[in-house]
C-alpha positions as CSV (number, residue, x, y, z in Angstrom):
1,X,107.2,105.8,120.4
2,X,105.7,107.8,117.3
3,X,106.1,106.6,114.1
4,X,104.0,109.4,111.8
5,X,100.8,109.4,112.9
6,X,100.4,105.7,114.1
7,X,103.1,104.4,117.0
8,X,104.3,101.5,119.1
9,X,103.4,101.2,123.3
10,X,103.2,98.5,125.5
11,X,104.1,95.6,122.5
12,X,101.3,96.8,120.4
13,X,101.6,98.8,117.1
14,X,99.1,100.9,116.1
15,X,97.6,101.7,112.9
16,X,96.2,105.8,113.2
17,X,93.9,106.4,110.2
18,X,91.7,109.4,111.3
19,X,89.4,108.5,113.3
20,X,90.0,104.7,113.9
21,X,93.1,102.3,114.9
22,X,93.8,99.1,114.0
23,X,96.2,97.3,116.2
24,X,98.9,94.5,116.0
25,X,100.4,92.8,119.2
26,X,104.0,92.9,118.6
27,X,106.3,90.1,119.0
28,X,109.5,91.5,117.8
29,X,110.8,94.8,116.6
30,X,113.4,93.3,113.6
31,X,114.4,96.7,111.7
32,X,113.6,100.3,112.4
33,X,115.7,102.9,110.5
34,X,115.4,106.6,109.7
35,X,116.6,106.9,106.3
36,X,117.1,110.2,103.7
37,X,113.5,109.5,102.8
38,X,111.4,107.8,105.6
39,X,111.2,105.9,108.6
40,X,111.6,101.8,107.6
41,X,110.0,99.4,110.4
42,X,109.4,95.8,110.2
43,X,108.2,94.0,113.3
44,X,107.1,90.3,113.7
45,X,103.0,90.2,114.8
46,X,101.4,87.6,117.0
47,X,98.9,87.3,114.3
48,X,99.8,88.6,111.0
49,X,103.7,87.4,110.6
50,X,106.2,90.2,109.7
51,X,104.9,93.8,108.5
52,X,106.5,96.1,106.8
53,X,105.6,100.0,107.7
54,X,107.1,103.0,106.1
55,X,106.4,106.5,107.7
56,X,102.9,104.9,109.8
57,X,101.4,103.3,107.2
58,X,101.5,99.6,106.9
59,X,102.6,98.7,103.8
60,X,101.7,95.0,103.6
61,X,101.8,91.6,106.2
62,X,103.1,88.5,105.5
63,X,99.7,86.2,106.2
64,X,98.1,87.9,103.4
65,X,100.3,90.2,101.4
66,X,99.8,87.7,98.4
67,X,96.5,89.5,97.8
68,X,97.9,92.5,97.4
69,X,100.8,91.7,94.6
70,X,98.5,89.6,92.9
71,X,95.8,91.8,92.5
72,X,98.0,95.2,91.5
73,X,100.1,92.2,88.9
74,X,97.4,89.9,87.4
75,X,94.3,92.1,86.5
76,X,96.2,94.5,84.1
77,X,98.0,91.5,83.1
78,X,95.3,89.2,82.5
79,X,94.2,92.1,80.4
80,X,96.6,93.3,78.1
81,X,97.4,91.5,75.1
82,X,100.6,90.8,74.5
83,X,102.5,92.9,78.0
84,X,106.6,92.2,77.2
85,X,108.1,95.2,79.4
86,X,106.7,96.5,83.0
87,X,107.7,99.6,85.0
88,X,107.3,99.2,88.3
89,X,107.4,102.5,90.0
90,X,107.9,101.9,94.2
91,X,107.3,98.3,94.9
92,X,110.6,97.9,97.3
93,X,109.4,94.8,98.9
94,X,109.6,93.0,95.5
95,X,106.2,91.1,96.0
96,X,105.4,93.0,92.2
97,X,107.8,91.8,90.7
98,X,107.4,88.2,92.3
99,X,104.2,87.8,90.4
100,X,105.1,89.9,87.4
101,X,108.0,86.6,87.2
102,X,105.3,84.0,87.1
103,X,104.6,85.7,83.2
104,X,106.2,83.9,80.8
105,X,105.1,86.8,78.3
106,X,107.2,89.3,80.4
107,X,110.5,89.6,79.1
108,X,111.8,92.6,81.0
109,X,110.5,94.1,84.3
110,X,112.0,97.8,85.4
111,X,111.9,98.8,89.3
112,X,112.2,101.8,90.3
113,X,112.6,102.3,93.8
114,X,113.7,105.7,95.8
115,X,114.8,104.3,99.3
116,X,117.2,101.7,98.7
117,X,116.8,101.1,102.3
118,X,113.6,99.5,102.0
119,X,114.9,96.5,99.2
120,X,117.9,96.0,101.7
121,X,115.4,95.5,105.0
122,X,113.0,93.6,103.2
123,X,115.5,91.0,101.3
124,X,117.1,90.5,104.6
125,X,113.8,90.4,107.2
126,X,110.9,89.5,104.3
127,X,112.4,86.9,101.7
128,X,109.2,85.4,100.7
129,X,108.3,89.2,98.9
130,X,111.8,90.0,98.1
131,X,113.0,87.0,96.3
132,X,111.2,88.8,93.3
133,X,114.9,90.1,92.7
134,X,115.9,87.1,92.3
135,X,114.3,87.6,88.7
136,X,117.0,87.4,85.6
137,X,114.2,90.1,83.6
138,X,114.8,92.3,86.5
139,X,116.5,95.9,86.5
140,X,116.7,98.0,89.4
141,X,117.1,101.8,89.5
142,X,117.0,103.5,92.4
143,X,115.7,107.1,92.2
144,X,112.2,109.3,91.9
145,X,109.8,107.3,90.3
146,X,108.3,111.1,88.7
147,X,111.9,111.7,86.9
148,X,112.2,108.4,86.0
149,X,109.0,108.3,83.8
150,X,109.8,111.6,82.6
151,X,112.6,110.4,80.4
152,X,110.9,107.9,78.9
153,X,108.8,107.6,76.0
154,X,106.4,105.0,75.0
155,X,109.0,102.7,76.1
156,X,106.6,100.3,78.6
157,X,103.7,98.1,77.7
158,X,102.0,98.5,81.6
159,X,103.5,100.6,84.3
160,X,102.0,99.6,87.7
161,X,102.2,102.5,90.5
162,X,103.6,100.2,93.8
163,X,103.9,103.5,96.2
164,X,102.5,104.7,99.8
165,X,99.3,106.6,100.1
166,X,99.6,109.9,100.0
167,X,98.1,110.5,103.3
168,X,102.0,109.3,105.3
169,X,104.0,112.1,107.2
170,X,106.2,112.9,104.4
171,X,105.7,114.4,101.1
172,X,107.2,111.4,99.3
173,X,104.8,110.9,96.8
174,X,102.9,114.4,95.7
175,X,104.7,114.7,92.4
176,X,103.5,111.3,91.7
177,X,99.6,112.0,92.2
178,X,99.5,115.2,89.9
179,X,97.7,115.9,87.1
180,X,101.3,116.1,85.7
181,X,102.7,113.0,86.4
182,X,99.4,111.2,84.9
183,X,100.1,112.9,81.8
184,X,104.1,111.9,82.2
185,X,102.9,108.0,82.7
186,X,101.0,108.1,79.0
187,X,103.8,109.5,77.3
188,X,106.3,106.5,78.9
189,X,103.4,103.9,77.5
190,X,103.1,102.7,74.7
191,X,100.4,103.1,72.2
192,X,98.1,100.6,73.9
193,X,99.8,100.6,77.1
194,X,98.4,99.9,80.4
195,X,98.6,101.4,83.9
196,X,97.4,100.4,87.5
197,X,97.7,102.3,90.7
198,X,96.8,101.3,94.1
199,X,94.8,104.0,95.6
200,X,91.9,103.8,98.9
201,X,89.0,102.2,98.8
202,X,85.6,103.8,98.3
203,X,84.7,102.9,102.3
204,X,87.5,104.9,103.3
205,X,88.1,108.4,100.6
206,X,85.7,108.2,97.7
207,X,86.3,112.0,97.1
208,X,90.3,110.8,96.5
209,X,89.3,108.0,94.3
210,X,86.8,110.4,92.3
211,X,89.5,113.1,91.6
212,X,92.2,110.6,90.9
213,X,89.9,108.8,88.2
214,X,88.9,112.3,87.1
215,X,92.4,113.2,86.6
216,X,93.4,109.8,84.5
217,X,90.3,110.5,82.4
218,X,91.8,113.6,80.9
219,X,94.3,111.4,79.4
220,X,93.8,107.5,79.1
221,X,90.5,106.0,76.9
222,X,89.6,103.7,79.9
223,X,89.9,104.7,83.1
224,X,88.0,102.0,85.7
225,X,88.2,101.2,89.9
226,X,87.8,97.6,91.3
227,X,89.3,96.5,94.8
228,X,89.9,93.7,97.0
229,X,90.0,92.8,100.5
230,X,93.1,92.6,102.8
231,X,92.6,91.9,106.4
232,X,95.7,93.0,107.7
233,X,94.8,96.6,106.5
234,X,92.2,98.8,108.6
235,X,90.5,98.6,105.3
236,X,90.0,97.2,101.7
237,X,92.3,98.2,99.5
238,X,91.5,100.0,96.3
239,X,92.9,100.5,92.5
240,X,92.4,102.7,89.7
241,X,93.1,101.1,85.9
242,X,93.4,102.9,83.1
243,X,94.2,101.8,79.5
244,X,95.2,103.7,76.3
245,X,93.7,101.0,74.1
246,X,89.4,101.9,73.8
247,X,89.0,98.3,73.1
248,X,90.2,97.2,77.0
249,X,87.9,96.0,79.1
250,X,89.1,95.4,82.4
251,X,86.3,93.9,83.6
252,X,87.0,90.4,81.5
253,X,90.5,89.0,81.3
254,X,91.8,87.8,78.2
255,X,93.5,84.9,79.4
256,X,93.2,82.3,82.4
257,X,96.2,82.5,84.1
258,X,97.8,79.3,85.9
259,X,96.6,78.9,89.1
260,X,98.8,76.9,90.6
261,X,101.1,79.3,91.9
262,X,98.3,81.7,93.0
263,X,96.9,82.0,96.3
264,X,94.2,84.8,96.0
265,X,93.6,85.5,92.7
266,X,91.3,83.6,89.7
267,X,89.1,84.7,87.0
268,X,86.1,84.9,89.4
269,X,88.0,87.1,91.7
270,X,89.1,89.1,88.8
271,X,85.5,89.5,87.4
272,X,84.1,90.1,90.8
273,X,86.5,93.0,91.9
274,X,84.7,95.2,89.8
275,X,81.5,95.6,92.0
276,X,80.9,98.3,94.1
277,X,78.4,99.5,96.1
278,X,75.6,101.0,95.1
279,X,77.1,104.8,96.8
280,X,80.0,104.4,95.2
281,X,78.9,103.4,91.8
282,X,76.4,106.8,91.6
283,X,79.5,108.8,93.2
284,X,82.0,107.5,90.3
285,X,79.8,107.2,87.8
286,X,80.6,110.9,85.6
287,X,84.3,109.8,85.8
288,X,84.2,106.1,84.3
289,X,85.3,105.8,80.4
290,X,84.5,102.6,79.9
């Protein structure tokens, strides 16, 4: 059965990127729906616990989603000086806003999710992500994550883009890599505001990475890459930061964060992140602001 380009036969699902598959053995298919927006599947895997896929693309795996939410959370957080109010824009699963909880700083964190589908599945089938709504700083509007910035103005502190790659079945998310939208998400910060987006990793579309961090550097004063390592994806997982503040450097948090509610990331993680190979480095190099 077809699910975008990647499908599920013989109690395996597999991951299509072109040119390579990664596969899971499936245990047990626990929600597929067709909603206004997307196909939403979550199945249980003999090796990777429940995953969540929207349109083909796996979105994130219980055994190691952790890495994930705390990377896309902590770095810009660990960076930014004083970071009171965070848009999320996606993020359905909640694991975001899970680890944007453990900030004491924080005192209001805005979702905004279009498929309310996707919060309903994963609070029901993926608790250990979605008790992140649990959160009393929490509020939830459900809608397009491109008009939502649009009406606001230097109204967010860091705004951290929680969406599917552009490369799934549907046309979700084209507004929301533009040249346009980039220019939307520094009006909606504020004067030093931050913002994070997960995008591929330099193994797997350097040439997207390149014009995304071209695009930011028309319009924030730091624009930087760094990425980490998630094995349940086919490969590592990138993410561009950008900053309106000159002074940020990404590259050294400003604060050790508590580790005792971590599982993935630490300062030396953080610092580490940052390294890329020698290809990339040369590739990216004219579109750093550092």
């Amino acid at each position: 059965m077809e699910t975008g380009r990647s499908f599920m036969k013989d109690g395996w699902y597999y991951d299509v990127w072109d040119g390579q598959v990664y596969c899971h053995k499936v245990e047990e298919v626990l929600f597929r729906k067709t909603t206004k927006y997307q196909e939403v599947l979550i199945f249980k895997s003999k090796n990777s616990g429940k995953l969540l896929v929207l349109d083909g693309d796996v979105q994130c795996a219980e055994k190691d989603e952790f890495g994930y939410q705390e990377m896309i959370a902590h770095v810009p957080m660990a960076c930014h000086p004083n970071p009171k109010k965070v848009l999320i824009v996606g993020g359905g699963d909640g694991g975001v806003i899970r680890e944007l909880s453990k900030h004491p700083e924080v005192e209001q964190i805005t979702l905004c999710e279009i498929d309310e589908e996707v919060i309903r599945a994963c609070k029901e089938f993926m608790p250990s992500m979605a008790k992140g709504f649990s959160s009393s700083k929490l509020t939830v509007h459900i809608g397009d994550g491109f008009q939502f910035v649009k009406q606001h103005q230097q109204a967010f502190d860091l705004i951290i883009n929680d969406i599917p790659d552009r490369t799934g079945a549907n046309d979700l998310t084209s507004q929301i890599y533009s040249r346009e939208y980039f220019g939307l998400l520094k009006a909606a910060l504020k004067p030093n505001g931050m913002f994070i987006s997960q995008e591929p990793s330099v193994w797997n579309d350097l040439k997207c990475v390149h014009t995304v961090m071209e695009m930011c550097s028309e319009f924030f004063s730091v624009v930087d890459y760094n990425m980490c390592m998630i094995p349940s994806f086919p490969d590592m997982q990138g993410f561009v930061m950008c900053s309106l503040d000159r002074n940020t450097n990404f590259r050294e948090p400003l604060r050790k964060l508590d580790a005792s509610d971590l599982k993935y990331y630490n300062s030396g993680i953080h610092r580490a992140s940052f390294a890329v190979p020698e290809f990339a480095r040369k590739e990216l190099q004219g579109v750093y602001k550092l």
